[in-house]
PDB file of N, CA, C and O in Angstrom:
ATOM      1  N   UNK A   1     -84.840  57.210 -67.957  1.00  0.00           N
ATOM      2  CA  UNK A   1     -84.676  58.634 -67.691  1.00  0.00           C
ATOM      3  C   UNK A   1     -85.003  59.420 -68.959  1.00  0.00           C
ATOM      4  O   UNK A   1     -84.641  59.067 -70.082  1.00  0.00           O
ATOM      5  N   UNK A   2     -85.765  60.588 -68.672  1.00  0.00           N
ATOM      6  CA  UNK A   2     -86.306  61.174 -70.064  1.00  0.00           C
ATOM      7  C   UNK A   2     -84.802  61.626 -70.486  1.00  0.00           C
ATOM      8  O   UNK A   2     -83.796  61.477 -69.792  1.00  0.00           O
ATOM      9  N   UNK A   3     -84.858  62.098 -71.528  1.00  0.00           N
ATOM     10  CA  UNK A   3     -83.767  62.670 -72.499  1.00  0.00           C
ATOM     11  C   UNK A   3     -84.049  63.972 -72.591  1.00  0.00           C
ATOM     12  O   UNK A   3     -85.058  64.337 -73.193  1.00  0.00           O
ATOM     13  N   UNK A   4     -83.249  64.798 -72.044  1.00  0.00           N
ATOM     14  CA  UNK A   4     -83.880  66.346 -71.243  1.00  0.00           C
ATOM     15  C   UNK A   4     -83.347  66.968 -72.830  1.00  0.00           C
ATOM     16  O   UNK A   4     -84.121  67.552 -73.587  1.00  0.00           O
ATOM     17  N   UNK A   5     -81.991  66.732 -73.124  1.00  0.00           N
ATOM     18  CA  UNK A   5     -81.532  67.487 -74.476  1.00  0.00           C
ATOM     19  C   UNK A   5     -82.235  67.404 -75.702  1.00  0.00           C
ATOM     20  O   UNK A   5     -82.090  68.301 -76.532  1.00  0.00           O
ATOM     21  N   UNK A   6     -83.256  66.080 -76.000  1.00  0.00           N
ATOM     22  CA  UNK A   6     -84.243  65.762 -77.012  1.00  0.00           C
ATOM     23  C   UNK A   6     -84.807  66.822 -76.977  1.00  0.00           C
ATOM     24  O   UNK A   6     -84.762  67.762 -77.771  1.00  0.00           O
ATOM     25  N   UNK A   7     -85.510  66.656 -75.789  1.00  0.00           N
ATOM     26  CA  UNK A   7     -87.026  67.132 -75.589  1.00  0.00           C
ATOM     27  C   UNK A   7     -86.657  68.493 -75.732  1.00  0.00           C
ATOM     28  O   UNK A   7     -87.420  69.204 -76.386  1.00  0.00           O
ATOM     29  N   UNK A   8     -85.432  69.091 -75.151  1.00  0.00           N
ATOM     30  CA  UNK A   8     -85.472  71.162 -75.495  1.00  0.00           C
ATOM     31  C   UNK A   8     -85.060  71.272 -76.828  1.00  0.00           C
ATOM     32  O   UNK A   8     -85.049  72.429 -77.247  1.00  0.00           O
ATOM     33  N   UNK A   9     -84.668  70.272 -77.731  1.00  0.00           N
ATOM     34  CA  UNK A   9     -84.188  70.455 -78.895  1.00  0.00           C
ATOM     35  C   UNK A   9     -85.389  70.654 -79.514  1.00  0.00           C
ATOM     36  O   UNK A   9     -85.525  71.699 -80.150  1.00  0.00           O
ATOM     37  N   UNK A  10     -86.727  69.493 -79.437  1.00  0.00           N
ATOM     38  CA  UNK A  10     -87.487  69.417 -79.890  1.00  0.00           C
ATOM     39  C   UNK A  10     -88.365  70.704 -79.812  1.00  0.00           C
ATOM     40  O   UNK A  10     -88.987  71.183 -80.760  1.00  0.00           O
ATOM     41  N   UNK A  11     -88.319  71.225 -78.453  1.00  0.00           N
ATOM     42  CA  UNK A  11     -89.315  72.441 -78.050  1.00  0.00           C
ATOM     43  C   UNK A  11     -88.816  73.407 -78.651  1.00  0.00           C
ATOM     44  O   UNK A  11     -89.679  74.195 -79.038  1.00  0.00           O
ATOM     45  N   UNK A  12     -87.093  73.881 -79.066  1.00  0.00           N
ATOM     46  CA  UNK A  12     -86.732  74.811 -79.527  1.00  0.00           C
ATOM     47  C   UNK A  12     -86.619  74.765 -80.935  1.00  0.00           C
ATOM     48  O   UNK A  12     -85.962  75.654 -81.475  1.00  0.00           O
ATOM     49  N   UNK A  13     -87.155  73.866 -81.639  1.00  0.00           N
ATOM     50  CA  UNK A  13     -86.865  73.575 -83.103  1.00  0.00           C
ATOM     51  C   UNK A  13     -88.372  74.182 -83.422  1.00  0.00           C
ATOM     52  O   UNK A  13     -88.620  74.878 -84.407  1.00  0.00           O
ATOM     53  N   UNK A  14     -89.437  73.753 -82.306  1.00  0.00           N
ATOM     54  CA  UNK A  14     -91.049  74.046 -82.876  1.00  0.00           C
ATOM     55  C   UNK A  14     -91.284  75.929 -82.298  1.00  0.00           C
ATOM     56  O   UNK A  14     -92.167  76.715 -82.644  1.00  0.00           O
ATOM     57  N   UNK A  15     -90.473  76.080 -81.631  1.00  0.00           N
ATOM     58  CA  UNK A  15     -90.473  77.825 -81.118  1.00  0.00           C
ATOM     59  C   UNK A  15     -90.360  78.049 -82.334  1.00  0.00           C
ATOM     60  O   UNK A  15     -91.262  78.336 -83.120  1.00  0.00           O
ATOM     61  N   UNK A  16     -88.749  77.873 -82.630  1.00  0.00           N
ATOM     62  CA  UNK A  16     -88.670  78.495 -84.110  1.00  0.00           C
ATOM     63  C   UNK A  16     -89.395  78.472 -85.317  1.00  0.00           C
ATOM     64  O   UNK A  16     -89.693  79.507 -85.912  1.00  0.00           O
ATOM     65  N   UNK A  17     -89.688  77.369 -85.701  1.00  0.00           N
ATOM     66  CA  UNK A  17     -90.517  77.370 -86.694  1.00  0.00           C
ATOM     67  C   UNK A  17     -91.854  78.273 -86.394  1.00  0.00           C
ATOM     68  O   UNK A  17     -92.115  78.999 -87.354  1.00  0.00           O
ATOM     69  N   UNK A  18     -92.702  78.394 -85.367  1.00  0.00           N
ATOM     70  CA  UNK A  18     -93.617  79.099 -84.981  1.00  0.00           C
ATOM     71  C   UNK A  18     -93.455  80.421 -85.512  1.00  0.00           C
ATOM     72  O   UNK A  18     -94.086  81.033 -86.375  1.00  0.00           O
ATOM     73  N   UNK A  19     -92.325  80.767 -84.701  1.00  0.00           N
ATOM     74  CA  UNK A  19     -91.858  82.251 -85.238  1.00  0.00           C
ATOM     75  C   UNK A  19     -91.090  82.551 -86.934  1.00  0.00           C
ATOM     76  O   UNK A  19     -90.575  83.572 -87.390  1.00  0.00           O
ATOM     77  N   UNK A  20     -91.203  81.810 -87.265  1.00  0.00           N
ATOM     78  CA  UNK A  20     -90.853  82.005 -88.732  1.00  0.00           C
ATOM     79  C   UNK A  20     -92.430  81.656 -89.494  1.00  0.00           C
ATOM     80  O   UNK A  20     -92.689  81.606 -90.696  1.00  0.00           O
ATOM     81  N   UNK A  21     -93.118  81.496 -88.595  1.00  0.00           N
ATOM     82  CA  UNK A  21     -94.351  81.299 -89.514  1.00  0.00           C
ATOM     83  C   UNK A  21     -95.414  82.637 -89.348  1.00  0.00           C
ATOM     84  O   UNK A  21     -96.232  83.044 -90.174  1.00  0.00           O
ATOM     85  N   UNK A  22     -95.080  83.216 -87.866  1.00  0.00           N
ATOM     86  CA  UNK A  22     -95.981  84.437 -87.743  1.00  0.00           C
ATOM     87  C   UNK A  22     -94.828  85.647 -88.914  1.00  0.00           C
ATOM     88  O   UNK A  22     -95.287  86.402 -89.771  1.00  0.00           O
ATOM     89  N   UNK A  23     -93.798  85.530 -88.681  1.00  0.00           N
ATOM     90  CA  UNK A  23     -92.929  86.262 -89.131  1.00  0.00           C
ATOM     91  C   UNK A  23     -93.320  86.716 -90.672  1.00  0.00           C
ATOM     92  O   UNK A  23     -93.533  87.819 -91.175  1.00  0.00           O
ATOM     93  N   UNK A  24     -93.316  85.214 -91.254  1.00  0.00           N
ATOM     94  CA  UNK A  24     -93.658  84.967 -92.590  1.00  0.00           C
ATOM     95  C   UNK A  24     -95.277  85.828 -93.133  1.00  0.00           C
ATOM     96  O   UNK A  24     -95.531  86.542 -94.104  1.00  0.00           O
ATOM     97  N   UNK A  25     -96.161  85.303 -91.907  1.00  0.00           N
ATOM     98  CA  UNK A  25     -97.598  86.043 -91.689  1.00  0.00           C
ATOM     99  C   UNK A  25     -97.186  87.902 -92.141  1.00  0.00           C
ATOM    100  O   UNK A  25     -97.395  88.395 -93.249  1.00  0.00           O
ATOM    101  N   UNK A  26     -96.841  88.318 -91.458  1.00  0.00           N
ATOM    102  CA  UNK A  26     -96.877  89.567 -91.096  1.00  0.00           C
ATOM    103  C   UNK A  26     -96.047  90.224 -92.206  1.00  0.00           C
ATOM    104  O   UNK A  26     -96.354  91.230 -92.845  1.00  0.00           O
ATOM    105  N   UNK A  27     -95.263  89.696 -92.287  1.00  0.00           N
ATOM    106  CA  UNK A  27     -95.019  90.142 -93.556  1.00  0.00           C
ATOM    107  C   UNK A  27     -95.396  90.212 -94.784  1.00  0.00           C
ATOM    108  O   UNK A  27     -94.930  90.986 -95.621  1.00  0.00           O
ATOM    109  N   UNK A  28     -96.715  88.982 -95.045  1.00  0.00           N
ATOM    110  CA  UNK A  28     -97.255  89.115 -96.026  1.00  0.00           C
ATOM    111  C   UNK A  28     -98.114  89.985 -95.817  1.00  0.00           C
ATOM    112  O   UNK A  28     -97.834  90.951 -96.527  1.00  0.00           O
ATOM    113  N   UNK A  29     -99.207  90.212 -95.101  1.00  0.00           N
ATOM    114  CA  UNK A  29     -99.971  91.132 -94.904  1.00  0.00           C
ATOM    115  C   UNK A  29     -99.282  92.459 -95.142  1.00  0.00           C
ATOM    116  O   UNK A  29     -99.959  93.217 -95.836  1.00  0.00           O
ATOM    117  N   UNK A  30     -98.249  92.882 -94.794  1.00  0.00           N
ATOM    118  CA  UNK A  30     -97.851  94.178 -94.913  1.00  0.00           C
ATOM    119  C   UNK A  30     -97.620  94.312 -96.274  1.00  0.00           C
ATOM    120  O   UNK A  30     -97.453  95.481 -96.624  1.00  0.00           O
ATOM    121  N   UNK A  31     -97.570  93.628 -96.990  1.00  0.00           N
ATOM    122  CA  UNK A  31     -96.784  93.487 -98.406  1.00  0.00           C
ATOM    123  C   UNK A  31     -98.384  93.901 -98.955  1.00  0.00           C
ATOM    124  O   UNK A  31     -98.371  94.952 -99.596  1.00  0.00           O
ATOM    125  N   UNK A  32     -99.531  93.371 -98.842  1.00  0.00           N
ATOM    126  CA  UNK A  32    -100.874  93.546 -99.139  1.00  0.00           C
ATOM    127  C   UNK A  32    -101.314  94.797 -98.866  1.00  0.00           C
ATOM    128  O   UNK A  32    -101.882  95.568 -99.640  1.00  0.00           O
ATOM    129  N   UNK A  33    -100.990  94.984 -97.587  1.00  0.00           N
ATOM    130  CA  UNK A  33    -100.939  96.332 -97.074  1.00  0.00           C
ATOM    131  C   UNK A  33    -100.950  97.599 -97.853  1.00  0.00           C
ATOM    132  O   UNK A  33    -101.864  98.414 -97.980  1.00  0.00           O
ATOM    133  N   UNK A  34     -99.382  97.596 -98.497  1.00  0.00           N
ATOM    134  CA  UNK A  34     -98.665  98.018 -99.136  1.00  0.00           C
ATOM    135  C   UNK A  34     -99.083  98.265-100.825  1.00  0.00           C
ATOM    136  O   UNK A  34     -98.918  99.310-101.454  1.00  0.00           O
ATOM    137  N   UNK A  35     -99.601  97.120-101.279  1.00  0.00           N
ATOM    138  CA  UNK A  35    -100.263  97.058-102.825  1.00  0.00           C
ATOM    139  C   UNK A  35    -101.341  97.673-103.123  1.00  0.00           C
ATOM    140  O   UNK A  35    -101.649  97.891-104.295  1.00  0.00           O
ATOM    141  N   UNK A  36    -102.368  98.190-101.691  1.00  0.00           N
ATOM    142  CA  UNK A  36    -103.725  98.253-102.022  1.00  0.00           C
ATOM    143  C   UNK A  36    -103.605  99.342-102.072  1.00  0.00           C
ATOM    144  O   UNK A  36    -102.865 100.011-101.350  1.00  0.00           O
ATOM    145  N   UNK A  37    -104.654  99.929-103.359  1.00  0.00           N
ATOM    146  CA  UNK A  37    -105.051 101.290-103.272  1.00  0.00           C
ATOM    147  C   UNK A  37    -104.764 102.293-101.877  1.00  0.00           C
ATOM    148  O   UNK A  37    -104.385 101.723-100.854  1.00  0.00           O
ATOM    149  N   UNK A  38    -104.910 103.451-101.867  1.00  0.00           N
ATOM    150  CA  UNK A  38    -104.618 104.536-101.057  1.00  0.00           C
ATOM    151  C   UNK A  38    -106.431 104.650-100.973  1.00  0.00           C
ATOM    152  O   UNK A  38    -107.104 104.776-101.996  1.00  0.00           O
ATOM    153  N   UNK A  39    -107.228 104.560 -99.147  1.00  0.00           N
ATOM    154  CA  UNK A  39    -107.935 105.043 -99.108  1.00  0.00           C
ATOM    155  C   UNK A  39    -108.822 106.879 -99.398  1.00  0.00           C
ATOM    156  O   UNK A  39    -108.293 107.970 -99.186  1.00  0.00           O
ATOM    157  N   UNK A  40    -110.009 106.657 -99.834  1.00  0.00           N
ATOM    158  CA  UNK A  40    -110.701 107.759 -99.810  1.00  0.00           C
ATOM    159  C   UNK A  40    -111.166 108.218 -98.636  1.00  0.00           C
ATOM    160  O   UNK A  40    -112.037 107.659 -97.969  1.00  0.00           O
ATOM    161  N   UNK A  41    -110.514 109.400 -98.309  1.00  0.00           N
ATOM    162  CA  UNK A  41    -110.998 109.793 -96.839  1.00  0.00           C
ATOM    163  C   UNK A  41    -111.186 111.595 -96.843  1.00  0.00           C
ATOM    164  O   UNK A  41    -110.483 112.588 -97.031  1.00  0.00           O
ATOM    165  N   UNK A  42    -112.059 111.386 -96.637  1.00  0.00           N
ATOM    166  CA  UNK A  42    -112.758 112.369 -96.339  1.00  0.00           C
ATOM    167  C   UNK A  42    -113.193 113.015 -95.110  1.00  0.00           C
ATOM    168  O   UNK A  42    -113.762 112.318 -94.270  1.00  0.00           O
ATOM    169  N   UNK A  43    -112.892 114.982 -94.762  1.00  0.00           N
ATOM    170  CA  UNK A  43    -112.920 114.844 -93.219  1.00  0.00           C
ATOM    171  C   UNK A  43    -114.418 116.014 -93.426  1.00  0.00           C
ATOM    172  O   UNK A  43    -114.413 116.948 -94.229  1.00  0.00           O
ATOM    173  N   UNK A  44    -115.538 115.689 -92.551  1.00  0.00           N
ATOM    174  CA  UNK A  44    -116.449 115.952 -92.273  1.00  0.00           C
ATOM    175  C   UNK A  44    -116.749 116.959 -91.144  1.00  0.00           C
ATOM    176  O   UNK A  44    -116.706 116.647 -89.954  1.00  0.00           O
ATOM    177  N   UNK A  45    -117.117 118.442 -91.694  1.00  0.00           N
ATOM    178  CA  UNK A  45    -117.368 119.280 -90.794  1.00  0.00           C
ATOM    179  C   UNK A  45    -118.431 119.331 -89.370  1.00  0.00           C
ATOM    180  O   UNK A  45    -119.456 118.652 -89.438  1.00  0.00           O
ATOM    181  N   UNK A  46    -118.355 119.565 -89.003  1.00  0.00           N
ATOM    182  CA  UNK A  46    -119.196 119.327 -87.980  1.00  0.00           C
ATOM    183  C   UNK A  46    -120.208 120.312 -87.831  1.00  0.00           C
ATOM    184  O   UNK A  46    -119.826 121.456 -88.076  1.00  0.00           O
ATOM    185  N   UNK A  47    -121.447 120.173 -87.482  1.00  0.00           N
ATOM    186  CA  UNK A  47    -122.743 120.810 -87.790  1.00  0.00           C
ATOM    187  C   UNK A  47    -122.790 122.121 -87.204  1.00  0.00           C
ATOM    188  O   UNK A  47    -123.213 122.150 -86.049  1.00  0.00           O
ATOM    189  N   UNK A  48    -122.480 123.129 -87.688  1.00  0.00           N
ATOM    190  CA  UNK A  48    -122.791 124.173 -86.636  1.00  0.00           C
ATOM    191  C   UNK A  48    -124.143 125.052 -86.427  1.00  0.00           C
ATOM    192  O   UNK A  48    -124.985 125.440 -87.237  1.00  0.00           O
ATOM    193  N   UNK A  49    -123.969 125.278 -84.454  1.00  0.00           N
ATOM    194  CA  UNK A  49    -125.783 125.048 -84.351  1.00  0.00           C
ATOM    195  C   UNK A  49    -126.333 126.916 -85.078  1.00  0.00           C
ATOM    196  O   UNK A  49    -125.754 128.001 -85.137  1.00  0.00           O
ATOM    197  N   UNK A  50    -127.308 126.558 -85.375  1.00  0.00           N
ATOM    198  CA  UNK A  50    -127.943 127.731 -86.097  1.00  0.00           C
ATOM    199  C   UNK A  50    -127.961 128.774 -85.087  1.00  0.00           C
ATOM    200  O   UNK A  50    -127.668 128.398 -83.952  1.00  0.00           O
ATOM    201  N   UNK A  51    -128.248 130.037 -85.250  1.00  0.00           N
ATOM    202  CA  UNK A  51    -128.786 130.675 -84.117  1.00  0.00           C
ATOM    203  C   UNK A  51    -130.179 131.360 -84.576  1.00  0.00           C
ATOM    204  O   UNK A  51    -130.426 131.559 -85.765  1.00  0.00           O
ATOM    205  N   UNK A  52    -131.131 131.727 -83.453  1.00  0.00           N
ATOM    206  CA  UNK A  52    -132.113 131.606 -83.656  1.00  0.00           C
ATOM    207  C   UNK A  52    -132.980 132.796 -83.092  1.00  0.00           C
ATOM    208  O   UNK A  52    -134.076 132.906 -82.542  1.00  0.00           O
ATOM    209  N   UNK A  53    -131.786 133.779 -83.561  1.00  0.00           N
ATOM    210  CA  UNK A  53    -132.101 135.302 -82.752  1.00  0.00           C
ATOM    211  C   UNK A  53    -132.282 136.635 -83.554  1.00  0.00           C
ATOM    212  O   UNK A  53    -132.503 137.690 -82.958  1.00  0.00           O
TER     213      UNK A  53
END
């Protein structure tokens, strides 16, 4: 007979770790996020049409 308590121990031990690994992810990125320079942004007028009268 399988060993039903193994096997969810096992499945719930690798959930977790999963999620402590995206967790870990995302947080580093934000931390990078966070360090990098402040973009240059610039807002661009839009062409206005000539008139021709």
């Amino acid at each position: 007979m399988a060993d039903y308590a193994a096997m969810y121990k096992r499945l719930f031990n690798s959930a977790t770790d999963a999620i402590a690994i995206l967790q870990k992810a995302q947080q580093d990125t934000e931390e990078m996020y966070m360090a990098s320079p402040e973009p240059y942004i610039r807002v661009l007028e839009p062409k206005k049409p000539e008139d021709d009268e």
